[in-house]
N, C-alpha and C positions, 0 to 999 in steps of 0.2 A: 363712674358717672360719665354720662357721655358732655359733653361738652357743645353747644347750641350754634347750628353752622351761623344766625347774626349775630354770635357773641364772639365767635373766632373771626369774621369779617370786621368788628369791631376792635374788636384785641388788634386784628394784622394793620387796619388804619391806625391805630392808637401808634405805634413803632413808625410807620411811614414817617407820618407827619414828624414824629420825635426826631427821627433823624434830623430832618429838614432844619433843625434851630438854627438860626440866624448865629454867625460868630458875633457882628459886632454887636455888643450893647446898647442899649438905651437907644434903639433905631425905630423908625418907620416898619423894619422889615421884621422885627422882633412881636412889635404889637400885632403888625398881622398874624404871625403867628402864633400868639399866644391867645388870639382870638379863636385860629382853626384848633389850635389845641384844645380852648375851651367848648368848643361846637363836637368834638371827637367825646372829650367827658361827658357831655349831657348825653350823646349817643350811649354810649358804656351806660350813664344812671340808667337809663332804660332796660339795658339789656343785661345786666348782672344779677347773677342767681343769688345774691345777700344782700337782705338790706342793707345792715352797714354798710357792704363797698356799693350800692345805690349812693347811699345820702356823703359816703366819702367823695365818689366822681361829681357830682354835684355840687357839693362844696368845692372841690379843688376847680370848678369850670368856673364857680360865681368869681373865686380868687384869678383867676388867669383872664377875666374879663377886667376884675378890677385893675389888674396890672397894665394891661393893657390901655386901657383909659389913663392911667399913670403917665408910662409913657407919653403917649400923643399928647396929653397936657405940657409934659416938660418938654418937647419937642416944639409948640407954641403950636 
């Protein structure tokens, strides 16, 4: 099975970004990126040959939005 050149540009963003996690906790810098995290998942539901890992990246994006909202709440 060949593999879909926007789904390996997605996969290689999806690691980018991962790298990039903020060390300190519970930050500003964290929601930001748990925001681009989640914006990289909805990319992926799009472009994933199974449903299930669709409606997976989807869910784990709606979850890393919530977090994020979390965050900048406790943050005040």
């Amino acid at each position: 099975m060949t593999i879909p050149a926007e789904l390996k540009r997605s996969l290689k963003r999806l690691r980018e970004v991962r790298a990039r996690r903020p060390a300190e906790a519970q930050s500003l810098a964290l929601a930001e990126w748990r925001d681009e995290m989640a914006d990289v998942l909805d990319e992926l539901a799009e472009r994933l040959l199974f449903e299930s890992d669709r409606e997976q990246a989807a869910t784990e994006a709606e979850a890393a939005r919530a977090q994020a909202s979390e965050i900048r709440a406790r943050l005040g």
